[in-house]
DRENROLO-455900 format. One record per residue (C-alpha): residue number from 0; x, y, z. Coordinates in Angstrom, 2 decimals. Layout:
BEGIN
    nr        c1        c2        c3
   NUM         X         Y         Z
...
***
This chain:
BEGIN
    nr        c1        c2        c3
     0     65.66    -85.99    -12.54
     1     62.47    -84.03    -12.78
     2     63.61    -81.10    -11.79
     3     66.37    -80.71    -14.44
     4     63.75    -82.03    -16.91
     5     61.59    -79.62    -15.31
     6     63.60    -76.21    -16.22
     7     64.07    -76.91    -20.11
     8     60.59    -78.05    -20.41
     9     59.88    -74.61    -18.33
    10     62.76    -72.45    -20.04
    11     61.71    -73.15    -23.67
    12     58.20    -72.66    -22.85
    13     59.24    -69.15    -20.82
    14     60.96    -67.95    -23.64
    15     57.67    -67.90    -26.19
    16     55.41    -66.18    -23.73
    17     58.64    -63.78    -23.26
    18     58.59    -62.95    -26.49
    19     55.08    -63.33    -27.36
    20     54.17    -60.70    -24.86
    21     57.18    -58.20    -24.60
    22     58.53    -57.52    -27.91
    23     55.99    -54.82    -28.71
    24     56.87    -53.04    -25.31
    25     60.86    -54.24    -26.83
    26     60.48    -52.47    -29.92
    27     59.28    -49.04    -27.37
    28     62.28    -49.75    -25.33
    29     64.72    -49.34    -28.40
    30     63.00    -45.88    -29.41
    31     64.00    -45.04    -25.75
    32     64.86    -41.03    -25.61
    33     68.04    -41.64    -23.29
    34     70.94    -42.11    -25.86
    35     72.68    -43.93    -23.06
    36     70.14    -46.29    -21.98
    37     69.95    -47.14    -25.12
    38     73.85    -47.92    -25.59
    39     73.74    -49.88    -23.05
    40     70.51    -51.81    -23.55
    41     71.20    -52.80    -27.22
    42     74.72    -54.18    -26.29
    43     72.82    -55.66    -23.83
    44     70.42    -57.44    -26.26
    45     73.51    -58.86    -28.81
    46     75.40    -59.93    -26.19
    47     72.31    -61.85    -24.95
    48     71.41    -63.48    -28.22
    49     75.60    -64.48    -28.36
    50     74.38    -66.24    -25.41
    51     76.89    -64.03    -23.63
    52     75.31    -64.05    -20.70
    53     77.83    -62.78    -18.08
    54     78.43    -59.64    -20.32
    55     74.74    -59.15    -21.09
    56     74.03    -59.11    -17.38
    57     76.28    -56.47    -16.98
    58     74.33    -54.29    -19.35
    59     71.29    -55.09    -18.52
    60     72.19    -53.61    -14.61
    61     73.45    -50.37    -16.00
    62     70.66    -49.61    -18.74
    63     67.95    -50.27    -15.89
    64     70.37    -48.11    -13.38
    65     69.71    -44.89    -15.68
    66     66.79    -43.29    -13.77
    67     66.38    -40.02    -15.16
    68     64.96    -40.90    -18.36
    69     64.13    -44.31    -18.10
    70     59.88    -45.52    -18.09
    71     58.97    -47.89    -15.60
    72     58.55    -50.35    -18.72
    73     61.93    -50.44    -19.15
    74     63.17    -50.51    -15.78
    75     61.06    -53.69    -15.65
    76     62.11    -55.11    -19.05
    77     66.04    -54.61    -17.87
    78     65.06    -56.44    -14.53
    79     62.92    -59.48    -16.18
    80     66.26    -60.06    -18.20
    81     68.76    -60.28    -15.50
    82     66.18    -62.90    -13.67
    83     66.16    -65.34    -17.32
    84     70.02    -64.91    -16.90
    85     70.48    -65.67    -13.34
    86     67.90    -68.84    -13.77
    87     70.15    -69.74    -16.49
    88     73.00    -69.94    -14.56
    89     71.05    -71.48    -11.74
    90     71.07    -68.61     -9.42
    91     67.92    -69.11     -8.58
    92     68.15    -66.98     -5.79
    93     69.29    -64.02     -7.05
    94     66.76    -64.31     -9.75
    95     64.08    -64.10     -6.67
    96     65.62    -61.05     -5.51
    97     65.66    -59.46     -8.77
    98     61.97    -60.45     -9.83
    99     60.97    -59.06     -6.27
   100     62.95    -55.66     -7.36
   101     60.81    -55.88    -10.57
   102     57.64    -56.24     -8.54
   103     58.17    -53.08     -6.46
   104     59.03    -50.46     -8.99
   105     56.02    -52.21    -11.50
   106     53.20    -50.14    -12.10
   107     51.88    -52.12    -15.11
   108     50.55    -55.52    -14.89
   109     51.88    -56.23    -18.38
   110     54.83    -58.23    -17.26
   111     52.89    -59.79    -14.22
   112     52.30    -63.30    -15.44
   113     55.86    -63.68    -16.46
   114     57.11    -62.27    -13.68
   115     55.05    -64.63    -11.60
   116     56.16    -67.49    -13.72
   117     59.44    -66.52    -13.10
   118     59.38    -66.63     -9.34
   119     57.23    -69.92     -9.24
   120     60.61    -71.38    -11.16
   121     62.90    -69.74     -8.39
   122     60.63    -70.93     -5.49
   123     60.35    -74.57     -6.77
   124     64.14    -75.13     -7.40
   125     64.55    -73.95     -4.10
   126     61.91    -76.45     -2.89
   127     59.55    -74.18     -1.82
   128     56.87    -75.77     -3.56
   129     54.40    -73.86     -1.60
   130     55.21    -70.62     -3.00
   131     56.00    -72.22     -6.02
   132     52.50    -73.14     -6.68
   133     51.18    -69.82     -5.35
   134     52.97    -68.01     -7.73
   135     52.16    -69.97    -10.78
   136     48.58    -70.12    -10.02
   137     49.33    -66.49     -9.52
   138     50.80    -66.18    -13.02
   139     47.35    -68.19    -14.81
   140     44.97    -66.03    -13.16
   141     47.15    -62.50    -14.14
   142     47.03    -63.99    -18.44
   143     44.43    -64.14    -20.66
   144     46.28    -66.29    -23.38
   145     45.13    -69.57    -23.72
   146     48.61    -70.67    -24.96
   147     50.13    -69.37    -22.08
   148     47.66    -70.77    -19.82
   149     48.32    -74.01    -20.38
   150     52.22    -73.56    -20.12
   151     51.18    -72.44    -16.33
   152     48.96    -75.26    -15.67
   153     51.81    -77.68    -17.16
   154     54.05    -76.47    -13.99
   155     51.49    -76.70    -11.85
   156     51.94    -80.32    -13.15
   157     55.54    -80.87    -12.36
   158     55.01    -78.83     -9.02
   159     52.80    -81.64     -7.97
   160     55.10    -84.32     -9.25
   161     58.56    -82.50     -7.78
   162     55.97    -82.70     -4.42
   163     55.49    -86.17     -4.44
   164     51.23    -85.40     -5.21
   165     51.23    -87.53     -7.65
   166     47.52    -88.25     -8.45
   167     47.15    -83.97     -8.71
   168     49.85    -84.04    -10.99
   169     47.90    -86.69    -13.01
   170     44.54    -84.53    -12.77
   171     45.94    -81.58    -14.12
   172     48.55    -82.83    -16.80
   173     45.68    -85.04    -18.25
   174     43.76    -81.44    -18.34
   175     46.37    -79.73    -20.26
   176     46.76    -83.09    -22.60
   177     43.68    -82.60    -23.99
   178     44.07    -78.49    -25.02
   179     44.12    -77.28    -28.54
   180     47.59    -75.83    -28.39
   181     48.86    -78.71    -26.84
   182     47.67    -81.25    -28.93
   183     49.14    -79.03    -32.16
   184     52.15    -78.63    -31.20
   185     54.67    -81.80    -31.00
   186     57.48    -80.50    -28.88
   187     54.79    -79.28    -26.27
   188     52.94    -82.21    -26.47
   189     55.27    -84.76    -26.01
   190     56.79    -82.60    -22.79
   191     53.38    -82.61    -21.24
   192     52.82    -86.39    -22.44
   193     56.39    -87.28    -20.93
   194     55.36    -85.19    -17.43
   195     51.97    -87.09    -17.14
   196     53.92    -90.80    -17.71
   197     56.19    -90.18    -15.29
   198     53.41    -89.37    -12.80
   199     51.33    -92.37    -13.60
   200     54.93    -94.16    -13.62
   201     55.38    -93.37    -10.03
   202     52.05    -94.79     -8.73
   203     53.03    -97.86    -11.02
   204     50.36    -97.37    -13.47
   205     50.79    -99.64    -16.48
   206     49.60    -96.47    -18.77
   207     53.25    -94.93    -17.86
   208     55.37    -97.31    -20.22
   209     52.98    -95.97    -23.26
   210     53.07    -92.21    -22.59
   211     57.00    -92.53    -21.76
   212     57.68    -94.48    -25.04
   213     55.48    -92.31    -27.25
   214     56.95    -88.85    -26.25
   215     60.53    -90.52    -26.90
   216     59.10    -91.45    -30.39
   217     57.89    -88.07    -31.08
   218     61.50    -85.99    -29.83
   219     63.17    -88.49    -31.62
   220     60.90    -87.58    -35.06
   221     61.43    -83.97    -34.43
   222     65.16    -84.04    -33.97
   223     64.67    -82.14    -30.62
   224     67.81    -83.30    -28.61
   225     67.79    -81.41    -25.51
   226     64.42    -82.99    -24.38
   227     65.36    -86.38    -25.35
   228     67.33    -86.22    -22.54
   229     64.52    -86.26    -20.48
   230     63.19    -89.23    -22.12
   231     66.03    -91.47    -21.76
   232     66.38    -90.78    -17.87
   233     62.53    -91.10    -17.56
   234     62.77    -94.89    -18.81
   235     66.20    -95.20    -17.41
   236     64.61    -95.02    -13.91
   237     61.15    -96.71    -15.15
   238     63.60    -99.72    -16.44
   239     65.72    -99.76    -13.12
   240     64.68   -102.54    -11.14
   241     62.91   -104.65    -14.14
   242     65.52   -104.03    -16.64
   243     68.79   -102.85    -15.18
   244     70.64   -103.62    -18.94
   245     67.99   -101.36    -20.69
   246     67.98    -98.95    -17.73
   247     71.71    -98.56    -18.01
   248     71.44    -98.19    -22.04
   249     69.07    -95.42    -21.65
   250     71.07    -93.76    -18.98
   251     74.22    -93.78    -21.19
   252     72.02    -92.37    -24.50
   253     71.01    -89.57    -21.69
   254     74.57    -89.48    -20.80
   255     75.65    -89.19    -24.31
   256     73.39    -85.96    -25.29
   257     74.25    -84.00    -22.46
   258     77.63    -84.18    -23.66
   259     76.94    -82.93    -26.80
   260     75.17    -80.19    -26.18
   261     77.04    -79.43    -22.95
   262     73.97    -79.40    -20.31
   263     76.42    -80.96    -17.14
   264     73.27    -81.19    -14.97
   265     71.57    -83.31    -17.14
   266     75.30    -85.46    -17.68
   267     75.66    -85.62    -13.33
   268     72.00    -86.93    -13.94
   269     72.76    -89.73    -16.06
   270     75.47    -90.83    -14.46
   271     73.10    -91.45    -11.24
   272     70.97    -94.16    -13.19
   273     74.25    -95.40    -14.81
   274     75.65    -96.11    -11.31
   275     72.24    -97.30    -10.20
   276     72.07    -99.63    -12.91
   277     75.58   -100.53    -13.45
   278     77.50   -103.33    -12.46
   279     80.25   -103.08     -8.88
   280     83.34   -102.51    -11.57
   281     81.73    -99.41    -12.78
   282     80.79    -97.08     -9.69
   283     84.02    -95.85     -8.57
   284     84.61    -94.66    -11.88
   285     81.48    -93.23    -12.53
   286     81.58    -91.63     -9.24
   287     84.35    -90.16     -9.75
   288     83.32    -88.44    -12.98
   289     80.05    -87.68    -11.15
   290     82.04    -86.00     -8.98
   291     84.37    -84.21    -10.89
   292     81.34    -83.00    -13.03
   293     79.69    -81.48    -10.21
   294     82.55    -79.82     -8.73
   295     83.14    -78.16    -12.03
   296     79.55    -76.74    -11.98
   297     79.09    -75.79     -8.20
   298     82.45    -73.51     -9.23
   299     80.49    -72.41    -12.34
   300     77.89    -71.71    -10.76
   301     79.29    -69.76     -7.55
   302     81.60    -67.65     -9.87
   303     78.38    -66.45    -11.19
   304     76.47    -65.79     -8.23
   305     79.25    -63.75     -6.74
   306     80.09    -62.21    -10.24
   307     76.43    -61.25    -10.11
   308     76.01    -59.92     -7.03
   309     79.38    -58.01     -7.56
   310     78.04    -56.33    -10.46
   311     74.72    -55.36     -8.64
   312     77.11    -54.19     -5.28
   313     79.58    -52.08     -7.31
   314     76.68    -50.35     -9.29
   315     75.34    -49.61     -6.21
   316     78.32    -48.65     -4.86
   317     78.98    -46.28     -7.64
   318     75.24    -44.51     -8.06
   319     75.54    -43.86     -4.57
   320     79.01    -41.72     -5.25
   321     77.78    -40.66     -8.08
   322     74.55    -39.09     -5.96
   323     76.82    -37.91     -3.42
   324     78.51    -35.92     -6.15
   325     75.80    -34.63     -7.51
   326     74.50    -34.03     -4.36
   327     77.87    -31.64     -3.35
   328     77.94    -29.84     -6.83
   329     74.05    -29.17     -6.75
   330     74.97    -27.58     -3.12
   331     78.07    -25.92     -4.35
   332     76.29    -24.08     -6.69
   333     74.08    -23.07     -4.23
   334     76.39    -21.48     -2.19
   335     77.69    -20.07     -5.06
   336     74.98    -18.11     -5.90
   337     73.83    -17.57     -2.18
   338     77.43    -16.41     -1.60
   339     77.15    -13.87     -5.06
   340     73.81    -13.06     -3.51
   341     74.70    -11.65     -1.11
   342     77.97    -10.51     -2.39
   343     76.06     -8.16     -4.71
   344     73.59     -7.25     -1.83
   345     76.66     -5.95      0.02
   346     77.91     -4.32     -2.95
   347     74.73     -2.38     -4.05
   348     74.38     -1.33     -0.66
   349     77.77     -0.08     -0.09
   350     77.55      1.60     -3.72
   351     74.14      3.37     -2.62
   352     75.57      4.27      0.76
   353     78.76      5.61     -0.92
   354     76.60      7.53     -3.62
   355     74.15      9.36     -0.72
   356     77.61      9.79      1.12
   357     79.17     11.39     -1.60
   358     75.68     13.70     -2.11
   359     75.71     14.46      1.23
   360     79.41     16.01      0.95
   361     78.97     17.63     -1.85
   362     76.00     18.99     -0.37
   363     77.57     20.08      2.99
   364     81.06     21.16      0.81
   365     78.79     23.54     -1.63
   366     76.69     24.89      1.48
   367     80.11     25.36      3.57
   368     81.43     27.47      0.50
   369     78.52     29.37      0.10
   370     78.29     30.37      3.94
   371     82.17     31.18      3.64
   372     81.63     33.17      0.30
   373     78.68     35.24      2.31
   374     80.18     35.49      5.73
   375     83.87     36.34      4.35
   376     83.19     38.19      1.27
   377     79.75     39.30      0.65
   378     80.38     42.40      2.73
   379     83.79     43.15      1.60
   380     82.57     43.42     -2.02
   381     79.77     45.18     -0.99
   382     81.86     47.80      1.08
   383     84.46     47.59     -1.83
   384     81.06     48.73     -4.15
   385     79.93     51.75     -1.86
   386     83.41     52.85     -1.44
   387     83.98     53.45     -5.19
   388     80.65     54.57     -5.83
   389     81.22     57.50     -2.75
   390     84.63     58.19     -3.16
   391     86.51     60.20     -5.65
   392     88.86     57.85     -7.40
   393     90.32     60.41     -8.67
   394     92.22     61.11     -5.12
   395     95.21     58.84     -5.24
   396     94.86     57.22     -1.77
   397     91.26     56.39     -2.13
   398     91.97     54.85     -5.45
   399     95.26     52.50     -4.04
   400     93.00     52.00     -0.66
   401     89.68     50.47     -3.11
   402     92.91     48.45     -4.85
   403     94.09     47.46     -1.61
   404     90.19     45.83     -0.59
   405     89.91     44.31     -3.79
   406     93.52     42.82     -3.90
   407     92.61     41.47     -0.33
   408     88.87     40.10     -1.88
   409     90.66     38.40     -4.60
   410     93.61     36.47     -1.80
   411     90.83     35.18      0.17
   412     88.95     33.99     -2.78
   413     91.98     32.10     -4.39
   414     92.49     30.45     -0.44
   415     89.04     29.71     -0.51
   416     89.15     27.70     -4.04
   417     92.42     26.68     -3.24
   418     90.65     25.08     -0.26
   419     88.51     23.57     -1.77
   420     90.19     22.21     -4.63
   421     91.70     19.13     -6.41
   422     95.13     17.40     -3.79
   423     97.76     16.46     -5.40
   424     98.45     12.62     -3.87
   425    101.64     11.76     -6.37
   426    104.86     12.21     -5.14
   427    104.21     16.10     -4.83
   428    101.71     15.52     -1.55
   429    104.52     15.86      1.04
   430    105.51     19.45     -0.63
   431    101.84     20.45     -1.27
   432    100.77     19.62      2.58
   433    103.72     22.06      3.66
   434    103.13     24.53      1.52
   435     99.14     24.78      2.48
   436    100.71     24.33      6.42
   437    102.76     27.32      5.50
   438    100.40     28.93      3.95
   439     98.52     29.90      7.39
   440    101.76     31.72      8.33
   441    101.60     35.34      9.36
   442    102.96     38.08     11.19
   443    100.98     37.16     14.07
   444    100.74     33.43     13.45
   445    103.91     31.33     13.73
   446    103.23     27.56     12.61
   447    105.99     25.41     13.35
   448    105.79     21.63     11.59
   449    107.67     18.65     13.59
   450    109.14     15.01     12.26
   451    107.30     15.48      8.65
   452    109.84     13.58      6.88
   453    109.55     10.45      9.16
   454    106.43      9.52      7.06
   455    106.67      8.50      4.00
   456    103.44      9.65      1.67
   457    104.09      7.22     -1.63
   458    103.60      4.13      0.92
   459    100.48      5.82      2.23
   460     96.53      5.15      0.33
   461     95.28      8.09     -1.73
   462     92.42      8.03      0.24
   463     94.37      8.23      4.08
   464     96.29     11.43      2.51
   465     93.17     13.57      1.21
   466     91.30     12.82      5.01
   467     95.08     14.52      6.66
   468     95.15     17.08      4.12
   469     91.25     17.98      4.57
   470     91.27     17.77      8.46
   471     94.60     19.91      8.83
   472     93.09     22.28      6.42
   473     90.01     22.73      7.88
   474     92.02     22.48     11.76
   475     93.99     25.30     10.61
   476     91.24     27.49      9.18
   477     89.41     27.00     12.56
   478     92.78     28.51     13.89
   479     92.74     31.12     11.99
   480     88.80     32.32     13.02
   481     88.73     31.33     16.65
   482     91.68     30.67     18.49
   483     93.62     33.61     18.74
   484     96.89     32.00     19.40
   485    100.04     32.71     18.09
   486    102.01     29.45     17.73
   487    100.47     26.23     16.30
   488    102.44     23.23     16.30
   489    102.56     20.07     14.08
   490    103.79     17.32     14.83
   491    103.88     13.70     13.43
   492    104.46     10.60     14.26
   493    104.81      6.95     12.29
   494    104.32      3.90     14.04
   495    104.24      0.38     12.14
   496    100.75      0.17     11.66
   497     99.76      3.69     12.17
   498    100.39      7.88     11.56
   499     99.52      9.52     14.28
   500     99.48     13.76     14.03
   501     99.22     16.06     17.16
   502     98.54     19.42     16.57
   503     98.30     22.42     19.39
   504     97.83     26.03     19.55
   505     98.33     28.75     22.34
   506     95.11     29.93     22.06
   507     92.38     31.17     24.32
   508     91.51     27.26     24.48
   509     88.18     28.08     26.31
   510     85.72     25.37     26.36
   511     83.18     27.82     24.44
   512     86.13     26.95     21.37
   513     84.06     23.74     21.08
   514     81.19     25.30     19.80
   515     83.32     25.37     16.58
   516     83.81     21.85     16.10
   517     80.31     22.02     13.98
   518     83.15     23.27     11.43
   519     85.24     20.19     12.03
   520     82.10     17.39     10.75
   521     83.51     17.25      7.63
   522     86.61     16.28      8.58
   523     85.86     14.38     11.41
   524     83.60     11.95      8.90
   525     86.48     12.04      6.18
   526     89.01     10.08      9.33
   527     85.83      7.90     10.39
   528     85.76      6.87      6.73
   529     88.86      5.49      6.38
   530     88.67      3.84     10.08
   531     90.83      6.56     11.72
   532     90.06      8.10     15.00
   533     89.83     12.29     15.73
   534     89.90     13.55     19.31
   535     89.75     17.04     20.87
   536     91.37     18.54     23.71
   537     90.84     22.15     25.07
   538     90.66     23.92     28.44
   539     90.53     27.62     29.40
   540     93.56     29.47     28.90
   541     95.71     26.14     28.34
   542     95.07     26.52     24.18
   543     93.42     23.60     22.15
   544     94.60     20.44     20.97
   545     93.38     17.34     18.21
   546     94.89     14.46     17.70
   547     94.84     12.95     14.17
   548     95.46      8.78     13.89
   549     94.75      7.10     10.44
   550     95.98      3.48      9.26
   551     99.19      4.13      7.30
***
């Protein structure tokens, strides 16, 4: 009977001190800078004034759940709430667990006494009375209220009475009796006056009857109806074996106000002394309702702890996704820019390796001009000069002989540009590669061109057909300057994957010939480029060959 007597006297106590002490840090926790914290947290807050507790709860676990903004304040503040609502629906302990959560992530000692008064409550209606009292002596050392003080030393009280120290209980109660705020204020008085009767009622001192009777006389002045309750079972079980009529009146007034305002603790309560004090008729009815009554509430009350502890698992449950998801998108984008890292590192490089390629051909293509310009024609126009500055030009066959040189200056210039200049890779390549093929055709020089028309250019890559072009050109005018031969023959092939072009002359094919293939870099980079292969074959007196293979 104490112990239900015990929470409201505790509960309504709690609740000043809550709000004595946190609504300043409340008011701070509203002005919070997380827009979603704060969504939650005020539906929170209306749902717990509706007295909405299940809902509140609920709130309360998210709002405290948002981390990234949140102060330790209000962490703490979110916490301290869900432990008043699981004490109110008598898990007591979850509401350990969660004051013990509050405790580890506190680094203010603001919320320290009620926290401690909290867990004293959780302790002592687990019967831990031990840790009970450590935590409430805990609680009066951590304030410096007076009010609040003696609210701590008035459940130090009842911890001595709920453990059966009786004459401790008297000791300190008669203390707290005697305070300022106590003696001011009626409802507080008459709890403490009502603790400290019962106490003296259980070592059967006559002072008991006074104290009891007095407090009920004060509730009953004040209109306070939920601790009249206590009153009526106190002198209930005080009338029990010297009054069992009275006792039973009492117990059915005790009965009566739990029913109206619903407290079915307090109604399983009375219905103890009524059996107690009741006639043989009565019990099995009462028992019954006792029973039913408690049945009701041990459902009541297990929905909630597993409704609680549901909430607490699936928010875990779902910041731990929600981590893992941030986890893989933070690591994603990580890749992704690693990836365009080095994407861009590649592609730089390759650019700048291109560029000093491209240098490096122009380079060798201008130098390889010049040396043909100087080595081909330098002399000829130079000759051409002398000759029409020594010869009369005025003699017929001098004059068409200087023509002659200078029409023969002018056809190896135009080969020479045309050698060097734009290719045609449309639909006109296959007609443009014969006709330069053809082009090294001459009285002495018979160039015969095999199986042309089994490839087909349009399917081939821009790129493929300038390297065949190039390195048949430059084959060709190698031909022309070294190999004395008088046949050259073509000849290609087309595989699936692959063109593959033999060419072979009748030349002198001496292994000296290879000293030429200095003229053949150029070409022989252009087919490395594009991931071709050129090989050379020559032997004394047997002519020289190359073999040409590029990816179609």
């Amino acid at each position: 009977m104490i112990q239900k007597k015990l929470i409201s006297l505790i509960f309504s106590l709690l609740i000043i001190s809550i709000f004595s002490s946190c609504k300043k840090n409340n008011k701070e926790i509203k002005k919070s800078s997380s827009s979603e914290f704060t969504l939650y947290y005020n539906l929170a807050e209306e749902l717990f004034e509706a007295e909405k507790y299940d809902s509140a709860y609920l709130y309360y676990n998210k709002a405290k759940s948002i981390n990234d903004n949140l102060t330790n304040e209000q962490t703490i503040f979110c916490l301290f709430r869900m432990a008043t609502i699981e004490q109110a629906k008598c898990d007591f302990s979850g509401s350990e667990a969660t004051v013990i959560e509050a405790f580890k992530v506190s680094t203010s000692t603001v919320y320290n006494p009620n926290l401690y008064n909290m867990l004293g409550i959780a302790y002592e209606e687990q019967a831990n009375f031990t840790d009970a009292l450590k935590n409430y002596q805990m609680a009066y050392t951590a304030t410096s209220d007076n009010q609040y003080k003696s609210i701590i030393k008035n459940n130090i009280g009842v911890v001595f009475i709920e453990n059966k120290e009786f004459k401790k209980a008297i000791i300190k109660l008669s203390e707290v009796l005697q305070e300022k705020f106590v003696l001011k204020d009626k409802p507080t008085y008459a709890k403490v006056l009502d603790n400290l009767g019962y106490a003296y009622f259980k070592l059967n001192n006559p002072k008991a009857i006074n104290h009891l009777t007095e407090s009920l006389q004060i509730r009953d002045s004040i209109k306070d109806n939920y601790e009249l309750i206590a009153s009526y079972m106190h002198l209930s079980e005080y009338y029990l074996n010297s009054n069992p009529t009275l006792a039973q009146d009492f117990a059915q007034k005790a009965y009566n106000s739990a029913t109206a305002i619903n407290t079915p603790d307090d109604r399983i309560e009375a219905i103890k002394f009524q059996i107690a004090s009741g006639n043989s008729n009565d019990v099995k009815k009462l028992a019954l309702k006792q029973m039913g009554i408690s049945d009701s509430i041990n459902k009541v009350r297990q929905a909630s702890k597993t409704q609680f502890a549901k909430i607490k698992y699936d928010f875990s449950i779902a910041q731990k996704e929600s981590e893992k998801q941030k986890t893989q998108k933070q690591l994603y984008i990580i890749l992704f820019f690693f990836a365009s890292t080095i994407f861009l590192l590649i592609f730089f490089t390759i650019r700048s390796r291109n560029r000093r390629k491209l240098k490096t051909i122009s380079y060798e293509t201008e130098t390889r001009i010049s040396k043909r310009l100087h080595d081909e024609l330098a002399n000829d126009v130079f000759n051409a000069l002398t000759y029409a500055e020594t010869q009369d030009l005025q003699d017929s066959a001098k004059k068409e002989q200087l023509l002659e040189n200078l029409d023969a200056i002018y056809t190896r210039t135009r080969n020479i540009a045309k050698e060097n200049s734009d290719i045609d890779t449309g639909s006109n390549f296959q007609d443009n590669l014969q006709s330069m093929i053809a082009s090294y055709i001459s009285n002495d020089v018979n160039v015969l061109i095999q199986n042309q028309n089994t490839i087909n250019w349009l399917s081939v890559k821009k790129e493929v057909k300038i390297a065949v072009y190039r390195t048949l050109q430059e084959l060709l005018v190698n031909m022309k300057k070294h190999s004395q031969c008088s046949v050259v023959v073509i000849r290609f092939e087309n595989t699936k994957k692959e063109i593959i072009i033999n060419y072979s002359d009748n030349g002198i094919g001496t292994s000296e010939m290879l000293k030429f293939k200095n003229g053949l870099q150029n070409a022989e980079n252009r087919i490395l480029a594009i991931k071709g292969t050129l090989t050379f074959e020559t032997e004394s007196g047997k002519g020289f060959k190359a073999q040409i293979i590029v990816p179609e």
